[in-house]
PQR file with spaces between the fields and no chain letter, atoms N, CA, C, O and H, PARSE charges and radii, in Angstrom:
ATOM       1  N    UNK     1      33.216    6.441   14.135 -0.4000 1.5000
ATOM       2  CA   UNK     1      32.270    5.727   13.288 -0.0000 2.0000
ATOM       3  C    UNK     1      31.943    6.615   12.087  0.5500 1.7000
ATOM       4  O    UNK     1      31.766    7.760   12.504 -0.5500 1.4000
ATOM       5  N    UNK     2      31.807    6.549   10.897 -0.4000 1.5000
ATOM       6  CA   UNK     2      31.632    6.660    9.446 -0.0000 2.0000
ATOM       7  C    UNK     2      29.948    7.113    9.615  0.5500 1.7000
ATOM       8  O    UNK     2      28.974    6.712   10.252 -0.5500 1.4000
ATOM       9  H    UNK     2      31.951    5.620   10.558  0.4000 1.0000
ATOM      10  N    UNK     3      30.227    8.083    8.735 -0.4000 1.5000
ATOM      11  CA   UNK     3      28.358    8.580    8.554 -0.0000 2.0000
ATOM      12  C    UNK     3      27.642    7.893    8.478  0.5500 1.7000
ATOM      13  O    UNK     3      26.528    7.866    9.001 -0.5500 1.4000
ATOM      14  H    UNK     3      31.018    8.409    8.216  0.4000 1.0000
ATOM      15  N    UNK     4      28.601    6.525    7.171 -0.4000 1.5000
ATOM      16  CA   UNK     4      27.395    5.830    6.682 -0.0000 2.0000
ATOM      17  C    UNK     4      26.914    4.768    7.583  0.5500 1.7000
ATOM      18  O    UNK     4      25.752    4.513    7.898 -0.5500 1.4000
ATOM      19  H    UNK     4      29.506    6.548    6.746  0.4000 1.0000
ATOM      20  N    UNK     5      27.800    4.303    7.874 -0.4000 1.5000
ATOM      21  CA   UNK     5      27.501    3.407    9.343 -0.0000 2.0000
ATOM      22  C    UNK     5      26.588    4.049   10.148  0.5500 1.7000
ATOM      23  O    UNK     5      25.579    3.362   10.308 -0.5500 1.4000
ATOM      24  H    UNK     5      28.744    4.510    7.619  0.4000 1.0000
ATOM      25  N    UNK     6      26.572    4.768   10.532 -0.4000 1.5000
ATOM      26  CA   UNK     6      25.396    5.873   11.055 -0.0000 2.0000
ATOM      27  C    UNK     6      24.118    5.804   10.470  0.5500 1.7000
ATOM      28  O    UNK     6      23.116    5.302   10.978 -0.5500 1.4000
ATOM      29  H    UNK     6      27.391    5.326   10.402  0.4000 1.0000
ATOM      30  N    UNK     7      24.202    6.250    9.557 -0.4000 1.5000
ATOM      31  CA   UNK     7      22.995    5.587    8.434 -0.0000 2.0000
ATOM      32  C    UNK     7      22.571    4.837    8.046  0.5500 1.7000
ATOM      33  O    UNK     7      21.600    4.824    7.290 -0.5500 1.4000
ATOM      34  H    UNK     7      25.016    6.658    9.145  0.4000 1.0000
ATOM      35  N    UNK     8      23.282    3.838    8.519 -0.4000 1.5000
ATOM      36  CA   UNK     8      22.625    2.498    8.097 -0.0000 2.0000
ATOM      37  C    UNK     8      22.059    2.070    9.213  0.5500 1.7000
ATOM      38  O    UNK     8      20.925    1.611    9.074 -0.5500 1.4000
ATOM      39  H    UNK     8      24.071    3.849    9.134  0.4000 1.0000
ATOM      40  N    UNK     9      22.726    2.086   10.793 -0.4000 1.5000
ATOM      41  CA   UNK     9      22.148    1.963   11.665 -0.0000 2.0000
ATOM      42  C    UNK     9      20.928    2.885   12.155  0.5500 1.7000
ATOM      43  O    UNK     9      20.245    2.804   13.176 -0.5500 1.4000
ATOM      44  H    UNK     9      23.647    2.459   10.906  0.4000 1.0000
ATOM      45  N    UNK    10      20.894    3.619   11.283 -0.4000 1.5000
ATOM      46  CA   UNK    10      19.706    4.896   11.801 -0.0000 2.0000
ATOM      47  C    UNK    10      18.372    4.024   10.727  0.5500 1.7000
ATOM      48  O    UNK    10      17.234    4.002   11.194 -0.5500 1.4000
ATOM      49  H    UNK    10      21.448    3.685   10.454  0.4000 1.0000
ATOM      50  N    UNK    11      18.587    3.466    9.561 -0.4000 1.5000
ATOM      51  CA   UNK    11      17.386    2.806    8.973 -0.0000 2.0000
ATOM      52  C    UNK    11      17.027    1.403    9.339  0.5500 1.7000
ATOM      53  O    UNK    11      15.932    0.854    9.217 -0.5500 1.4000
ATOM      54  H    UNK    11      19.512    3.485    9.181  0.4000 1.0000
ATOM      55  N    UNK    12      18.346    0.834    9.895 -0.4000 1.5000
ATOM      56  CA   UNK    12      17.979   -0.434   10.359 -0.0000 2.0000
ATOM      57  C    UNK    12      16.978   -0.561   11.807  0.5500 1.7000
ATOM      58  O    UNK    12      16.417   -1.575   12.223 -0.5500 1.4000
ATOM      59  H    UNK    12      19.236    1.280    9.995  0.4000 1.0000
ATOM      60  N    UNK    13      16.970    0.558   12.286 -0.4000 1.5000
ATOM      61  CA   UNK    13      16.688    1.002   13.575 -0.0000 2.0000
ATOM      62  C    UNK    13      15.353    0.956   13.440  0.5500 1.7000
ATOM      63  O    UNK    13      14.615    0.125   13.968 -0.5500 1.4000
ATOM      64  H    UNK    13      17.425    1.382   11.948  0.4000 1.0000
ATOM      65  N    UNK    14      14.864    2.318   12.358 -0.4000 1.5000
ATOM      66  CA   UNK    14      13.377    2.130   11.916 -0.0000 2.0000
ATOM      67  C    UNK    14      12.960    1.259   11.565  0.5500 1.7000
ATOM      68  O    UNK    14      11.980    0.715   12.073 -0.5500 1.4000
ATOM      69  H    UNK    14      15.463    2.993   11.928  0.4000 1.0000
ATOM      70  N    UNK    15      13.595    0.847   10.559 -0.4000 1.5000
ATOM      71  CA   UNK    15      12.870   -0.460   10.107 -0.0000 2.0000
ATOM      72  C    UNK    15      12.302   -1.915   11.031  0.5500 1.7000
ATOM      73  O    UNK    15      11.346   -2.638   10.748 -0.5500 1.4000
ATOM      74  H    UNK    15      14.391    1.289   10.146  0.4000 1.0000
ATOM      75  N    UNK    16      13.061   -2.003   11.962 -0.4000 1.5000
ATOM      76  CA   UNK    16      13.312   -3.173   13.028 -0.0000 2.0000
ATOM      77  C    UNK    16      11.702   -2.718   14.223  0.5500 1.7000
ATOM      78  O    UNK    16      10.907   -3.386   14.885 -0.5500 1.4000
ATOM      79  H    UNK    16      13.837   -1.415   12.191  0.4000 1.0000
ATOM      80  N    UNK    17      11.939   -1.044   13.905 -0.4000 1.5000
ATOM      81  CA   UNK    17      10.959   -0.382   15.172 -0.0000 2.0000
ATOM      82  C    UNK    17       9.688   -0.842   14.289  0.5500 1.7000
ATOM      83  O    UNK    17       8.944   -1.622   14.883 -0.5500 1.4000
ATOM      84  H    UNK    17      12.584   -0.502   13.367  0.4000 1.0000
ATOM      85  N    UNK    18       9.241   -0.433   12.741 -0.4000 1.5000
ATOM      86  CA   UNK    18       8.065   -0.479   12.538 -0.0000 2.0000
ATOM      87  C    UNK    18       7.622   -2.077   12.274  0.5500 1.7000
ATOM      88  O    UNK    18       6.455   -2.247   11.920 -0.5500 1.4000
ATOM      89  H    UNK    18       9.846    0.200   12.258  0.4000 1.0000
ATOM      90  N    UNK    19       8.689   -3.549   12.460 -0.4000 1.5000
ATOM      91  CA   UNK    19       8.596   -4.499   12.580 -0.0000 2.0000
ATOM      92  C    UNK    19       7.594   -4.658   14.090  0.5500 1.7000
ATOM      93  O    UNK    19       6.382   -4.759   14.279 -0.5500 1.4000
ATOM      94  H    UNK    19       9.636   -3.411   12.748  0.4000 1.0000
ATOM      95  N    UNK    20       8.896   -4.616   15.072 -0.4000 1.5000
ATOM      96  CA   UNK    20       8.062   -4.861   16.660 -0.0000 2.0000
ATOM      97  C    UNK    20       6.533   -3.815   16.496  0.5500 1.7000
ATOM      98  O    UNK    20       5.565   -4.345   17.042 -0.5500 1.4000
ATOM      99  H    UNK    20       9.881   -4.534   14.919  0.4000 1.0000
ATOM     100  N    UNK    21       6.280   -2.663   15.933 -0.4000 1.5000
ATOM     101  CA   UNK    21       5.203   -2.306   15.963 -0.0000 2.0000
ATOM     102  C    UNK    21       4.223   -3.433   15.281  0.5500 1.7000
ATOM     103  O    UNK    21       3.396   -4.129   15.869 -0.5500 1.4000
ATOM     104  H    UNK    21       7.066   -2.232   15.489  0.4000 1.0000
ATOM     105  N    UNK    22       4.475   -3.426   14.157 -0.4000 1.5000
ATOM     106  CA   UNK    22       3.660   -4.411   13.582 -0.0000 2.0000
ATOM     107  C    UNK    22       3.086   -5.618   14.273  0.5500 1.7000
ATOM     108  O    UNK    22       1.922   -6.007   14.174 -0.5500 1.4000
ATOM     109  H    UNK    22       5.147   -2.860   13.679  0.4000 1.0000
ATOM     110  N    UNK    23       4.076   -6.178   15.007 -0.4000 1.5000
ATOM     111  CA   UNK    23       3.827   -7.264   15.939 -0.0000 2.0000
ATOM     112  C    UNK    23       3.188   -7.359   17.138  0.5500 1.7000
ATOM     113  O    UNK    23       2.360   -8.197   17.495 -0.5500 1.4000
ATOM     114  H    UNK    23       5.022   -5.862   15.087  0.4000 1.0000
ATOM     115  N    UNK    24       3.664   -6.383   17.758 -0.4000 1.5000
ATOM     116  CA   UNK    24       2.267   -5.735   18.843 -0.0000 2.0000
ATOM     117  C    UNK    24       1.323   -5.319   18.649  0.5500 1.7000
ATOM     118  O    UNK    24       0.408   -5.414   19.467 -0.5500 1.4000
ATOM     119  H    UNK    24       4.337   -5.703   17.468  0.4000 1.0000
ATOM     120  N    UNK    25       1.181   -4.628   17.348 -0.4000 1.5000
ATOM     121  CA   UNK    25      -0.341   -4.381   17.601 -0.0000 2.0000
ATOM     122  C    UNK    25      -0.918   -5.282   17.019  0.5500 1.7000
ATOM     123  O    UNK    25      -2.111   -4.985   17.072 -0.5500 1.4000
ATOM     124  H    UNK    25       1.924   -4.550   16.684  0.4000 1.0000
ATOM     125  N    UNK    26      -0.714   -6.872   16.115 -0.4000 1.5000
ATOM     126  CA   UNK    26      -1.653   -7.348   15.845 -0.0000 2.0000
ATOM     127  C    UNK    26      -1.685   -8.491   16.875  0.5500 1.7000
ATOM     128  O    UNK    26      -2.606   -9.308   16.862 -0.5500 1.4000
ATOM     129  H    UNK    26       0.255   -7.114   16.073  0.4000 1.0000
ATOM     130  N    UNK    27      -0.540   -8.558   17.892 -0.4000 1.5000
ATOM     131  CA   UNK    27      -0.764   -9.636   19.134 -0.0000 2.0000
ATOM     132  C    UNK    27      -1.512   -8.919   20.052  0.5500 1.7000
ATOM     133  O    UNK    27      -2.060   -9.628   20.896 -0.5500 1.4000
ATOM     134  H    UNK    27       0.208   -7.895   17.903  0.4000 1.0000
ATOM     135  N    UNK    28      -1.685   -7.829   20.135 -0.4000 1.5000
ATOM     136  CA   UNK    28      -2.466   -6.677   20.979 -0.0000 2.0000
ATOM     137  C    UNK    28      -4.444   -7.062   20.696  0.5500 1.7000
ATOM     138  O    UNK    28      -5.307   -6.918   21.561 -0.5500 1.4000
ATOM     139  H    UNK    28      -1.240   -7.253   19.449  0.4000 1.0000
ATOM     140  N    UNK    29      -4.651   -7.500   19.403 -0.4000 1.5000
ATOM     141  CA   UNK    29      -6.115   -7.747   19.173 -0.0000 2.0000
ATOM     142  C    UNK    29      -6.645   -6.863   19.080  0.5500 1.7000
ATOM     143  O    UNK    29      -7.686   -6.636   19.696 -0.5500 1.4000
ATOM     144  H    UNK    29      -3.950   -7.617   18.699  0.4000 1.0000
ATOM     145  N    UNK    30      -5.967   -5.890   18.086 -0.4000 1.5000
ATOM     146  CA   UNK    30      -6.924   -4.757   17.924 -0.0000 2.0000
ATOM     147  C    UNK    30      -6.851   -3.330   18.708  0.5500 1.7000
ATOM     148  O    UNK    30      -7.190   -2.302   18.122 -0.5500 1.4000
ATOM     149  H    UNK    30      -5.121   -6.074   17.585  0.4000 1.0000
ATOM     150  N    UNK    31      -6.479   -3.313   19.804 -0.4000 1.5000
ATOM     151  CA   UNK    31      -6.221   -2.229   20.553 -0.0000 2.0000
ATOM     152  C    UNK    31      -5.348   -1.452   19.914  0.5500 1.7000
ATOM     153  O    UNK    31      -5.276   -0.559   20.758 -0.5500 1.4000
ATOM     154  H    UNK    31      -6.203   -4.149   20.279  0.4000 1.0000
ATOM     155  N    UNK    32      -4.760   -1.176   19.216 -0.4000 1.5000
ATOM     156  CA   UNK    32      -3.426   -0.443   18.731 -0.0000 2.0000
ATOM     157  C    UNK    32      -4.068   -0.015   17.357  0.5500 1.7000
ATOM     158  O    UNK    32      -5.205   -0.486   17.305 -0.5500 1.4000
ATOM     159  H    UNK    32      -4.818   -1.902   18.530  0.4000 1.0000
ATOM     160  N    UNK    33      -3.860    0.467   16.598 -0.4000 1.5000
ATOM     161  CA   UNK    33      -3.552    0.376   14.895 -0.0000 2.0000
ATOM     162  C    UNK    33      -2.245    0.219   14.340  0.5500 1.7000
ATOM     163  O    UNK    33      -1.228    0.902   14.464 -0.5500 1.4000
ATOM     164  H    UNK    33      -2.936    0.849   16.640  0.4000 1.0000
ATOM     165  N    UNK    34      -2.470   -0.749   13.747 -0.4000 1.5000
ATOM     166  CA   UNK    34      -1.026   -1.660   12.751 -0.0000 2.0000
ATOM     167  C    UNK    34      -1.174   -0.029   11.417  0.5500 1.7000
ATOM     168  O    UNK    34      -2.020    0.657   10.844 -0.5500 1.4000
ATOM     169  H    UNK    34      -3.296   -1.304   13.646  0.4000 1.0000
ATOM     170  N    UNK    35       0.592   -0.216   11.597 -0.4000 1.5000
ATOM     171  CA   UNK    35       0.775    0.537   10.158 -0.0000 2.0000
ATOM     172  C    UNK    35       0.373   -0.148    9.320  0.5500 1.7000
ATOM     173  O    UNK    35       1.425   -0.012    8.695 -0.5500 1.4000
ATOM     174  H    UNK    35       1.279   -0.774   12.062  0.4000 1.0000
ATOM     175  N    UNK    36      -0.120   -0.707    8.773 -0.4000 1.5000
ATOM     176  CA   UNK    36      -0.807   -1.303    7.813 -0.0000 2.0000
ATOM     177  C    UNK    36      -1.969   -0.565    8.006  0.5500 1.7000
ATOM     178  O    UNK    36      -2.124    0.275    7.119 -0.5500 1.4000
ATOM     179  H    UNK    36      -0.974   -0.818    9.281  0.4000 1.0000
ATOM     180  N    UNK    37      -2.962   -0.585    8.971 -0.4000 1.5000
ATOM     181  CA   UNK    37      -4.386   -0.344    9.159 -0.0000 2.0000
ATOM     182  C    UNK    37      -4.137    1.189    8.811  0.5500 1.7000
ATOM     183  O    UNK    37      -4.737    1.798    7.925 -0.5500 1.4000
ATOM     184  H    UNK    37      -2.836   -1.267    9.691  0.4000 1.0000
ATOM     185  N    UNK    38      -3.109    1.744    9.689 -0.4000 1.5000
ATOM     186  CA   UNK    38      -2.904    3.760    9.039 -0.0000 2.0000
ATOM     187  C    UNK    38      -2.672    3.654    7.484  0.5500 1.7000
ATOM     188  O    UNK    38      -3.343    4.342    6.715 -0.5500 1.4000
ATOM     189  H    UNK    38      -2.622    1.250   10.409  0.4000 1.0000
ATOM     190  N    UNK    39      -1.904    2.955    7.126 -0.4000 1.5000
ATOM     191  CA   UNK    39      -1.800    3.321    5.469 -0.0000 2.0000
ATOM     192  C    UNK    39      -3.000    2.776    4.963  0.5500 1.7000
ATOM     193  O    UNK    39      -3.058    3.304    3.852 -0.5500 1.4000
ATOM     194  H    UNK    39      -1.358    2.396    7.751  0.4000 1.0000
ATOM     195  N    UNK    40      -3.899    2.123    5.062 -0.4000 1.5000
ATOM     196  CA   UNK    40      -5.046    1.824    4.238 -0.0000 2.0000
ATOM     197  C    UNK    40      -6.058    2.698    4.238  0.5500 1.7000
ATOM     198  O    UNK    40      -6.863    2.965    3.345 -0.5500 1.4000
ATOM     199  H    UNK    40      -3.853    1.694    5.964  0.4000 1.0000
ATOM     200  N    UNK    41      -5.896    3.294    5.772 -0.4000 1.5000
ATOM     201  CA   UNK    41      -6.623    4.645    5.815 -0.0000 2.0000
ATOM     202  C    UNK    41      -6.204    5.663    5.061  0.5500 1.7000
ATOM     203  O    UNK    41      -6.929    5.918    4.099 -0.5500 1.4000
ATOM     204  H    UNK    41      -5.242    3.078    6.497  0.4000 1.0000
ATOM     205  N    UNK    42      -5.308    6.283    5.198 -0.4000 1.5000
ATOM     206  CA   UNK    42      -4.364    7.129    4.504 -0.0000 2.0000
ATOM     207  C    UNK    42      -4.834    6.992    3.037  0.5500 1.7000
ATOM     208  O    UNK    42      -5.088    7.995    2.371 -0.5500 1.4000
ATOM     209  H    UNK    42      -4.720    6.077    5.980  0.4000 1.0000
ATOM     210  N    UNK    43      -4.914    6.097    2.683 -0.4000 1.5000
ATOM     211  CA   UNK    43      -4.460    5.567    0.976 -0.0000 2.0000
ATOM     212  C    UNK    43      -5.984    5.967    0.880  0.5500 1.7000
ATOM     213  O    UNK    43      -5.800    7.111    0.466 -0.5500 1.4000
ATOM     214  H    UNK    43      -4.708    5.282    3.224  0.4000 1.0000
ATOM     215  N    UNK    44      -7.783    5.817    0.989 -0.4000 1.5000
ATOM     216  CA   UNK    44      -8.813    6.378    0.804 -0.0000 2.0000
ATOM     217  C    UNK    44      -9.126    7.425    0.797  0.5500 1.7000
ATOM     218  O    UNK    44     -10.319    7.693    0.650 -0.5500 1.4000
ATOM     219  H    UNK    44      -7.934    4.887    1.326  0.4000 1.0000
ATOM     220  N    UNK    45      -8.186    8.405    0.953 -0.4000 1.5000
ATOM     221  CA   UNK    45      -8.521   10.038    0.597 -0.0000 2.0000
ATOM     222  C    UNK    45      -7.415   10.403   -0.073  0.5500 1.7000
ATOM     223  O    UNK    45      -6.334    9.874    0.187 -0.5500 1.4000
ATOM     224  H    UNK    45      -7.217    8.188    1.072  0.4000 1.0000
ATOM     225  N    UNK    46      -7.574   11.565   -1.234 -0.4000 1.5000
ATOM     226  CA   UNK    46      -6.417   12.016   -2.053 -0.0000 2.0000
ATOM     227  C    UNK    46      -5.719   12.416   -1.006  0.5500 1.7000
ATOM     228  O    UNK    46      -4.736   11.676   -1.005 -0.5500 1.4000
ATOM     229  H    UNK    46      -8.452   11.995   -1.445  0.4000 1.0000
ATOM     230  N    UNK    47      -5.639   13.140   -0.120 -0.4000 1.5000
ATOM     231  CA   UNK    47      -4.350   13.437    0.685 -0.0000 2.0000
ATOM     232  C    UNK    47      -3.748   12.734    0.666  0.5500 1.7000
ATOM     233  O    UNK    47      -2.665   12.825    0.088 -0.5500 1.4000
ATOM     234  H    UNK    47      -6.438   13.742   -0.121  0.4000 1.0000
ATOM     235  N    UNK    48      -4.160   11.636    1.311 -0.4000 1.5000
ATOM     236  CA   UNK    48      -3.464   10.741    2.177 -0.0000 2.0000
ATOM     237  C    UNK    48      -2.531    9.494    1.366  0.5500 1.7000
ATOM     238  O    UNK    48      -1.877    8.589    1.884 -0.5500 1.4000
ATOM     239  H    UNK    48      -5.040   11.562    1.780  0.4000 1.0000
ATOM     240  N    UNK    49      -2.745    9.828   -0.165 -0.4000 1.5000
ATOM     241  CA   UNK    49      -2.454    9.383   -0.719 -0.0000 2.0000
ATOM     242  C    UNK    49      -1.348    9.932   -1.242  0.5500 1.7000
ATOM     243  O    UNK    49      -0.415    9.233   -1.640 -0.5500 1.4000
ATOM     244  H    UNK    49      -3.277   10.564   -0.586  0.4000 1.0000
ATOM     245  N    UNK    50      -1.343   11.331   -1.295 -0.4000 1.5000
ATOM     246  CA   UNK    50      -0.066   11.977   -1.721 -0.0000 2.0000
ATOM     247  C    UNK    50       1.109   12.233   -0.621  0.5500 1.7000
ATOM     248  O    UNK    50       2.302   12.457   -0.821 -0.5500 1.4000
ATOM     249  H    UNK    50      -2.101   11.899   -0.971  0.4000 1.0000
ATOM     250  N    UNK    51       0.329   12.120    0.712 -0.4000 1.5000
ATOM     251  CA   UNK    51       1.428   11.544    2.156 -0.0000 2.0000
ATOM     252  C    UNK    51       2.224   10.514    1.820  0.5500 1.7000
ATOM     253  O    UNK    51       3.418   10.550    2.119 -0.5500 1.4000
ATOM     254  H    UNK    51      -0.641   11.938    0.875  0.4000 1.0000
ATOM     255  N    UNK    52       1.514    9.132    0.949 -0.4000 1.5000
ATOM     256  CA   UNK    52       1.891    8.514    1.378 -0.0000 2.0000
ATOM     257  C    UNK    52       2.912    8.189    0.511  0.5500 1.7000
ATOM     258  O    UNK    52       3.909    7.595    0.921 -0.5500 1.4000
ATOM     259  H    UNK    52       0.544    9.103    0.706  0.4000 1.0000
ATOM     260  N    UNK    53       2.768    8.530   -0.712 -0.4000 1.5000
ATOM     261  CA   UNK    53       3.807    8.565   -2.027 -0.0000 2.0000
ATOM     262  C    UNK    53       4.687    9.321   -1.868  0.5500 1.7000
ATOM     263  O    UNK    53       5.610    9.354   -2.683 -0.5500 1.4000
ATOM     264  H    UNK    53       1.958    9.013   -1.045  0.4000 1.0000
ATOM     265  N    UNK    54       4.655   10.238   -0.655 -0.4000 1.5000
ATOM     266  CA   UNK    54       5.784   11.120   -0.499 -0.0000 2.0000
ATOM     267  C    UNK    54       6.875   10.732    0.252  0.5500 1.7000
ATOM     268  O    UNK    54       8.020   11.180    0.299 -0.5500 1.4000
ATOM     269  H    UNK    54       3.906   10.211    0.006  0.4000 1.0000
ATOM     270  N    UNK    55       6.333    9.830    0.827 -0.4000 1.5000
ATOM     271  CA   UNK    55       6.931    9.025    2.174 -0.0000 2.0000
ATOM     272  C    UNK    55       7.910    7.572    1.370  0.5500 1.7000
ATOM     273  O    UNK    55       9.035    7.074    1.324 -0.5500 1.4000
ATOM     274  H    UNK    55       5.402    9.466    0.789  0.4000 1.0000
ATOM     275  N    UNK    56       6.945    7.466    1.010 -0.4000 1.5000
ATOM     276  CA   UNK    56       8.064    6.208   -0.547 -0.0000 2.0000
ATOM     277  C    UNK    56       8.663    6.712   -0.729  0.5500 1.7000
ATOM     278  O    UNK    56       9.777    6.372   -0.332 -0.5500 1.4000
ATOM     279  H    UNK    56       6.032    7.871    1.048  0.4000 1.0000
ATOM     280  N    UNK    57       8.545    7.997   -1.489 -0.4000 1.5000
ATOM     281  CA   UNK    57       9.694    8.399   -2.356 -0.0000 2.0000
ATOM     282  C    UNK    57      10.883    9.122   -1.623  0.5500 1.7000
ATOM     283  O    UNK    57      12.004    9.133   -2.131 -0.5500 1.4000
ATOM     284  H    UNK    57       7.640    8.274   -1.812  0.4000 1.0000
ATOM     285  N    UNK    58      10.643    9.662   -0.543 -0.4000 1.5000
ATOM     286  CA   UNK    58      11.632   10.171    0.377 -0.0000 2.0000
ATOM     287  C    UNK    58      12.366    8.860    0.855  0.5500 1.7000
ATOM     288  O    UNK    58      13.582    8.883    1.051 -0.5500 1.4000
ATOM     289  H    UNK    58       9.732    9.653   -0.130  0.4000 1.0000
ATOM     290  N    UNK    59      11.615    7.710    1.042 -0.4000 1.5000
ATOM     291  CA   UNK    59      12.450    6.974    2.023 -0.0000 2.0000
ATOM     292  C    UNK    59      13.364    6.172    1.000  0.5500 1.7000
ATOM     293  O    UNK    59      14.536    5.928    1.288 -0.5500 1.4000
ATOM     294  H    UNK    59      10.628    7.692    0.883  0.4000 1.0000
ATOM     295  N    UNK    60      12.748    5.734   -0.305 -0.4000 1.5000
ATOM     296  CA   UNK    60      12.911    5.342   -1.757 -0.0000 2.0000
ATOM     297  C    UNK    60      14.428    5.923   -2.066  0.5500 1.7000
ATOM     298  O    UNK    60      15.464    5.258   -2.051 -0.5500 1.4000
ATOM     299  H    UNK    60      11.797    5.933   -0.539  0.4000 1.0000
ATOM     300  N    UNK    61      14.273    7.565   -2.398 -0.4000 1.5000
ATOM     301  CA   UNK    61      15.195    8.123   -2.361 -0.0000 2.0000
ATOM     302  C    UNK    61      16.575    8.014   -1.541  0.5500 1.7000
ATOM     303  O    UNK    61      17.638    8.010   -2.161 -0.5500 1.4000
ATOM     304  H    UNK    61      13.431    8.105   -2.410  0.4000 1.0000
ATOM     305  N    UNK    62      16.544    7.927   -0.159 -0.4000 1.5000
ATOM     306  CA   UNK    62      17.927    7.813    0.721 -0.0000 2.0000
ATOM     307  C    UNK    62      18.027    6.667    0.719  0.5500 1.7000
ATOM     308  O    UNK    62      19.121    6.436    1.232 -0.5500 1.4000
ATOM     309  H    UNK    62      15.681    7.930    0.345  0.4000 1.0000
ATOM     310  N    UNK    63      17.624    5.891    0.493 -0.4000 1.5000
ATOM     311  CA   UNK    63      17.702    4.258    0.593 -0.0000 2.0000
ATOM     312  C    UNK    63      18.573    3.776   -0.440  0.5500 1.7000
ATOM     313  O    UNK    63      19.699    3.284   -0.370 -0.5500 1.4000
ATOM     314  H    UNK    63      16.735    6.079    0.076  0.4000 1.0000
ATOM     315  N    UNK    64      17.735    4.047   -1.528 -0.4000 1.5000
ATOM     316  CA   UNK    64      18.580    3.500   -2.606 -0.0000 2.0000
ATOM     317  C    UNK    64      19.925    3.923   -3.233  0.5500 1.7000
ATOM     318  O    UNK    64      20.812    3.236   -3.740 -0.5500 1.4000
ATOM     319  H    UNK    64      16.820    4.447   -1.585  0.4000 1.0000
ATOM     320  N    UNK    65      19.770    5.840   -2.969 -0.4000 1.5000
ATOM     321  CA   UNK    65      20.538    6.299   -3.477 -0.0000 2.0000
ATOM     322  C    UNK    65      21.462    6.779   -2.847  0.5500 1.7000
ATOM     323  O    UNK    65      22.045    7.828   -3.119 -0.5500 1.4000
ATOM     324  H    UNK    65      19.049    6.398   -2.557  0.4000 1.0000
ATOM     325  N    UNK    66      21.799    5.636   -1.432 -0.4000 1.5000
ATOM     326  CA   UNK    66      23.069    6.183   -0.563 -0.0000 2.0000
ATOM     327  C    UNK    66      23.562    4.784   -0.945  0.5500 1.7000
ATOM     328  O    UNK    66      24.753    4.819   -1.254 -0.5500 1.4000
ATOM     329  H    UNK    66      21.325    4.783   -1.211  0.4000 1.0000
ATOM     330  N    UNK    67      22.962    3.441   -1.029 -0.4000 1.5000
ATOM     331  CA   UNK    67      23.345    2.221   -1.364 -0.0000 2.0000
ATOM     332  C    UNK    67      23.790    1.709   -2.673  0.5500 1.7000
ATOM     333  O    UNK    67      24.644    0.825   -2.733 -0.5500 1.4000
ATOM     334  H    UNK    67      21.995    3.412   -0.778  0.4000 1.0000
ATOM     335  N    UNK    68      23.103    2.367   -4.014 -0.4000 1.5000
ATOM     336  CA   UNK    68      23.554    2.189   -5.070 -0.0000 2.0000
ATOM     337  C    UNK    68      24.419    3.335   -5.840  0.5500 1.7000
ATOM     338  O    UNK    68      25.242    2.718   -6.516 -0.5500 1.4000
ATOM     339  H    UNK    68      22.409    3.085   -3.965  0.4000 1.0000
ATOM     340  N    UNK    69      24.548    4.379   -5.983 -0.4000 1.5000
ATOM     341  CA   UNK    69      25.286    5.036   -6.482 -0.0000 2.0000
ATOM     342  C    UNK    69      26.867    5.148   -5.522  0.5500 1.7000
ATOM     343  O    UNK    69      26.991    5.334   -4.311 -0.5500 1.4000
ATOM     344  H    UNK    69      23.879    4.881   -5.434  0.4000 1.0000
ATOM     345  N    UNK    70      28.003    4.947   -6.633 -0.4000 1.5000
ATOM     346  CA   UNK    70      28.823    5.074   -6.452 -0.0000 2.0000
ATOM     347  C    UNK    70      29.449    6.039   -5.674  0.5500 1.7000
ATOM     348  O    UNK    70      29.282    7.164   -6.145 -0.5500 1.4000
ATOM     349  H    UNK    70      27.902    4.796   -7.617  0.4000 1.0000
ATOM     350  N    UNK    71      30.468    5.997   -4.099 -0.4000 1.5000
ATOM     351  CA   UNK    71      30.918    7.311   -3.543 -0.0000 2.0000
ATOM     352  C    UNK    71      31.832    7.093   -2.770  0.5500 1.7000
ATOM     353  O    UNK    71      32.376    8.026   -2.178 -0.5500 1.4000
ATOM     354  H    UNK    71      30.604    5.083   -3.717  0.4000 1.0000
């Protein structure tokens, strides 16, 4: 199997995981915290704000630039 195949299955993976998260914790009623509810937290203090732009841009970064640039 090919790196990139690897890589693609390694983001499809996350991505799919922070889906079912999403979904349990808001069929859960509250018991859990939805990534949503952590990033809104996150996002009210400068830290958590520069976590979280870092986290875009890292994920921003391999995302786009294993998919769009030519190789």
């Amino acid at each position: 199997m090919s790196p990139d195949v690897v890589a693609t299955v390694a983001w499809l993976t996350l991505l799919a995981m922070g889906a079912i998260w999403e979904v349990v914790c808001h069929l859960s009623g509250g018991r859990w915290s939805s990534l949503t509810d952590i990033g809104a937290r996150l996002w009210t203090r400068p830290p958590g704000r520069i976590v979280l732009i870092a986290v875009w841009a890292f994920v921003g970064w391999h995302v786009f630039a294993r998919y769009t640039l030519p190789g």
